[in-house]
N, C-alpha and C positions, 0 to 999 in steps of 0.2 A: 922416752921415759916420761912419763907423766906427770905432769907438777902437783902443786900444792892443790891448786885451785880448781885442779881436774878431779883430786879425791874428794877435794871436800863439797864440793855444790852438788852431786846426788844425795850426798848425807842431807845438805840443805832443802834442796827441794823435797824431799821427803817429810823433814821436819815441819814444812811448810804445810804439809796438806794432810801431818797424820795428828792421832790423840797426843794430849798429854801424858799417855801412858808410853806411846811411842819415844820421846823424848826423854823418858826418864831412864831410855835406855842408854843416854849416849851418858850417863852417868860414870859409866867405867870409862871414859875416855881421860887421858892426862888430861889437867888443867890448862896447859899452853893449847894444845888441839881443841881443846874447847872453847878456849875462850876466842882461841880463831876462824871456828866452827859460828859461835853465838853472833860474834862480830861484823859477820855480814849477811845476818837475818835483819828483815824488815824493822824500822820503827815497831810498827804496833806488833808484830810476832814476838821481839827482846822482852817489849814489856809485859808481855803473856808468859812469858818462859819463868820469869820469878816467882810467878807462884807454883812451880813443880814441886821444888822444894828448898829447905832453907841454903843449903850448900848451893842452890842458882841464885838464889835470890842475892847471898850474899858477892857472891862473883860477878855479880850482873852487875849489882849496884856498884861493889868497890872498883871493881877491873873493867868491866866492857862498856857500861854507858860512859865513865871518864874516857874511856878509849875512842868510842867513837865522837865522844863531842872535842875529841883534839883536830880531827878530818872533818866536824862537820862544816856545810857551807853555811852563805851567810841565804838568809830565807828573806828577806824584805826588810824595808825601812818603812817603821813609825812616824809619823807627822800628827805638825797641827796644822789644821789650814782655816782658812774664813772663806765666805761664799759674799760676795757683792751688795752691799744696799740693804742688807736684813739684820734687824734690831739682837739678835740673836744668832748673828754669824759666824761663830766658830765651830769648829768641831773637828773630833781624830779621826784620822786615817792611818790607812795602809799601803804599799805596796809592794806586791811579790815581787820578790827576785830569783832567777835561775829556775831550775827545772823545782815543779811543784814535791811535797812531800809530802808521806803518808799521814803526817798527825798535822799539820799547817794547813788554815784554811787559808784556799789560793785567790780570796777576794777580800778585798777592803772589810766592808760592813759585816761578816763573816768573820773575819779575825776578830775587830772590834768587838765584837759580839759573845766570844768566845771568851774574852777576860772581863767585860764588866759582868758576863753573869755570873759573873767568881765572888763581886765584889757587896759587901753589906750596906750599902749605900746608894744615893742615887748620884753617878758620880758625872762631870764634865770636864771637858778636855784638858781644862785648866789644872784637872787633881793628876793628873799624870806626871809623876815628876824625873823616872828614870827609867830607862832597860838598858840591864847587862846579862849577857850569856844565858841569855832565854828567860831570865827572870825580870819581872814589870813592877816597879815599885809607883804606889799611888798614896795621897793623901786626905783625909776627910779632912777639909781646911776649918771648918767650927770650931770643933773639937782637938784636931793637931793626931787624928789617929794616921799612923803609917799602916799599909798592905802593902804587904809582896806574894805577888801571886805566878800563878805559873799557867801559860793556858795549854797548854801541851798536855800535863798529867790532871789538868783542871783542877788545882789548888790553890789557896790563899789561906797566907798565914796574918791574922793581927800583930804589931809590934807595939808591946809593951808599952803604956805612954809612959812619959817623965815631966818633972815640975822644968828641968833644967833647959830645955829650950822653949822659952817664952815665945818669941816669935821667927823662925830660924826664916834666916831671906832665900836659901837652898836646900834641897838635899839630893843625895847623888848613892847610889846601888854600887857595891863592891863584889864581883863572883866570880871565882875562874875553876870549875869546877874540875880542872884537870889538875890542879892544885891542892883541890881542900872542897868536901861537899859542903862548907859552912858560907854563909853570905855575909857581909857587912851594909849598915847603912849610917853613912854619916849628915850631919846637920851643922851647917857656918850658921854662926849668931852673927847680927849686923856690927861689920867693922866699927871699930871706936879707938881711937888714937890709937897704942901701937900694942894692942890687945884683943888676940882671936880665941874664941871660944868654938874648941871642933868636940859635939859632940856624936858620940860611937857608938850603935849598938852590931854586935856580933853575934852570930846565931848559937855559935855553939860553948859561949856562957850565959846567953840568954838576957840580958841587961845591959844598960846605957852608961859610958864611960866620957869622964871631958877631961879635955886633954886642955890646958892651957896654953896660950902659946905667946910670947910677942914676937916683935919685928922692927923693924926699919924706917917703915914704908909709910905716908901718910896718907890713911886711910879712912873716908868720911861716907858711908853708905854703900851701897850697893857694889860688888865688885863690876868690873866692866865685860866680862863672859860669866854669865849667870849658871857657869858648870863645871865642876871640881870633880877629877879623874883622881882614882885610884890605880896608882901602877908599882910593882917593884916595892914595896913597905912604904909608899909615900902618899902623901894628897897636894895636887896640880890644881890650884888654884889662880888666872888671870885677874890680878887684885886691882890693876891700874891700867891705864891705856899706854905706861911705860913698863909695867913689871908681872912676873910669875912669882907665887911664893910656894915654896914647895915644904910639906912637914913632915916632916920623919917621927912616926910614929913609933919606932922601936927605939931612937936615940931623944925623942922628946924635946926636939928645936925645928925651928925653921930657916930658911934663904930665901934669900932674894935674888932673882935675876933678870936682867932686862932684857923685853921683846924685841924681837930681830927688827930694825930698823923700824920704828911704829911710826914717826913722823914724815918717814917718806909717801906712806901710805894710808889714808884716810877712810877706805873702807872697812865696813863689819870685818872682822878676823873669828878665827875660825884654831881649836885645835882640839885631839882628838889620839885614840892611837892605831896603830897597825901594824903586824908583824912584833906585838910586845914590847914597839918604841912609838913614845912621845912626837907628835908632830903638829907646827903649831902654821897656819896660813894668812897670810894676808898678802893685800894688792892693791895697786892704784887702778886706772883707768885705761891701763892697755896689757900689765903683766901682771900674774897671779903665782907670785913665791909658796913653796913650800918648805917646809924648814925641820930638820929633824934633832932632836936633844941627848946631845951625846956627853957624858962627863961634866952638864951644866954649864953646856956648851951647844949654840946654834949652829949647823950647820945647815949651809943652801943646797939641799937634792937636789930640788926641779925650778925650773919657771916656764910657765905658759904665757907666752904672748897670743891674745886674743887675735891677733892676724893669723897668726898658724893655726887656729880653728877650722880658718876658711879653707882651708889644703883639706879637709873632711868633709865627703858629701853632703852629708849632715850639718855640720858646721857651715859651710855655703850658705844654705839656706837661712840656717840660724842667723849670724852675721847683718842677713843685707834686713833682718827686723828691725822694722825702726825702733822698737821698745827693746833693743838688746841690751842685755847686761847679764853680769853672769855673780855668782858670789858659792864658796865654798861652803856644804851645808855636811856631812861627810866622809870619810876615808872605809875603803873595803877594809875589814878584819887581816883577811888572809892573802889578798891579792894589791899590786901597787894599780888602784884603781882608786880616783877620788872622785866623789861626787858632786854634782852642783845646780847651785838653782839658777833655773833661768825663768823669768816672768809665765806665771800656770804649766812651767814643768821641770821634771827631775832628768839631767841627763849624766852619763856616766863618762870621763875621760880617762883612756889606758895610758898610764906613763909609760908602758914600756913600746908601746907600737903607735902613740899618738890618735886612736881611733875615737871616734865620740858614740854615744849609742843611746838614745832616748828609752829612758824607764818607765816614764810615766808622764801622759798630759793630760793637765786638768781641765775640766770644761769650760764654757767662755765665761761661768759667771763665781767660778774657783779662784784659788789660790793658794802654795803654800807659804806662810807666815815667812818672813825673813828671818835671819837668824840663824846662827850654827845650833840651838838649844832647841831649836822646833824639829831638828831632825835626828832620831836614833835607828841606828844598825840593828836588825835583829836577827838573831841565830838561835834553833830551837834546841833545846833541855830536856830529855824525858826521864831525867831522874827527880827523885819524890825530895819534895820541898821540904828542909828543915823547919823545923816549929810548925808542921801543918799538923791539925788534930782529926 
């Protein structure tokens, strides 16, 4: 007997290689067959099929791009990095991850290239300030304009300015588009005794919301992880090198909780999410914990002792570096894989089989920037960008 997937790929190859009028045949097919039909055409063929007519357009958009960006993989990590010795060493990168895709350009300056010529300004690395779920939020720092752009459908939308964040020290991209096609962007004003100013704008009322909030916690500048996660109705703020504050935006308060043992450990930390939980890292000088947040509660997954490296071909090698170190920069979306920097490169470690796997090495006169805030996950979006005109 024939499966599913025996019937439906000559309809697909077909679709593939005939008119648009061809396709307007499978018009009379059920909804569920269709949209299992559309769901495993190509990137760039789904986005062709919208404009058949409005009943695809609208299923494409509501049902099958959500659908496929629940399966989709993660495509590359965003960086900043600096080049050695030169007055004007910084600058963004790329690097692809897993098998290349139809709409993803599969090099560096190429991606690069594909969002800033989205962008109304002449922007540098420094205006990049977040990517979530395929969408890039940037800022014109003169003026305090936000973009969200999308390089995939090659869009960018302006975001509204406001008087109410004067000089915000963050901002951080909200989108789960398997959730809701709408995006959020939030903005922390700089901490001042036990009063945070989170200001919100969301796509699909279209304007800037602040949320008052106080706290606990004594708080004098700069938080100490310069990145505040949106997850589950809240915002993941690391406000001290002993505490997380977390605020609940539907109940309109905040908590406090303290980082899993910070004083044992002295280096950068690091958190982040994956698999739709919170996970927060840090290490001293020979083990690298990983810690996931359950009920507002740390729990210890994993620890990597940098000697167990060396049991990895790779890792061997790596190790006997005299310049070794390693620091968590990181976490795969969908797979328990975390990443990490090691001095001019990015290399991948699988928690579930212990394997190491070099992603990317920079040349002798590179490097990517330290920091968990120099590195984002990116996974591509081909559906159309709210508030683009």
């Amino acid at each position: 007997m024939a499966s599913s997937s025996d019937v439906l790929m000559p309809i697909i190859h077909q679709a593939e290689h005939k008119s648009t009028s061809f396709l307007c045949g499978l018009e009379e097919l059920p909804d569920d067959l269709l949209v299992n039909i559309l769901c495993q055409l190509s990137d760039r063929l789904l986005v062709r099929c919208r404009c058949v007519c409005r009943t695809w357009n609208n299923l494409i958009s509501n049902v099958c791009i959500p659908k496929a960006f629940a399966a989709s993989p993660l495509c590359g990590l965003l960086y900043r990095g600096y080049k050695y010795g030169l007055s004007k060493n910084a600058f963004a990168g790329y690097i692809p991850y897993g098998q290349p895709l139809d709409l993803v350009p599969n090099n560096s300056q190429a991606f690069v290239n594909s969002y800033t010529a989205l962008l109304p300004f002449e922007n540098s690395p420094g205006d990049f300030c977040d990517c979530c779920s395929g969408l890039l939020l940037f800022v014109n720092l003169p003026i305090l304009q936000f973009y969200v752009c999308n390089p995939v459908t090659k869009q960018c939308a302006a975001i509204p300015t406001s008087s109410a964040y004067a000089k915000p020290i963050h901002a951080s991209l909200a989108f789960n588009p398997s959730e809701s096609p709408h995006y959020k962007v939030f903005c922390i004003d700089r901490m001042c005794s036990h009063i945070l100013n989170l200001h919100i704008f969301s796509s699909d009322v279209g304007k800037w919301v602040t949320h008052l909030f106080t706290h606990n916690l004594r708080i004098y500048g700069t938080p100490k992880i310069m990145r505040a996660i949106y997850l589950n109705g809240s915002i993941f703020v690391c406000a001290t090198m002993l505490h997380m504050l977390i605020f609940s935006l539907s109940e309109e308060k905040s908590l406090s909780i303290e980082l899993p043992e910070y004083k044992k450990h002295e280096y950068v930390a690091f958190f982040g999410v994956s698999k739709g939980c919170l996970y927060y890292s840090n290490h001293d000088n020979s083990i690298l914990f990983l810690w996931r947040l359950e009920v507002n509660r740390w729990i210890l997954m994993h620890n990597i002792c940098f000697n167990d490296l060396a049991k990895d071909p790779f890792g061997s090698v790596l190790c006997q570096s005299h310049d070794f170190m390693i620091m968590p920069c990181a976490l795969h979306p969908t797979s328990n894989i975390i990443f990490l920097w090691c001095p001019r490169m990015i290399i991948s470690y699988h928690l579930d089989n212990y394997t190491i796997e070099l992603i990317c090495e920079m040349d002798k006169v590179s490097d990517i920037l330290m920091g968990q805030y120099t590195v984002r996950v990116y996974t591509h979006w081909i559906g159309n960008l709210k508030g683009f005109n």
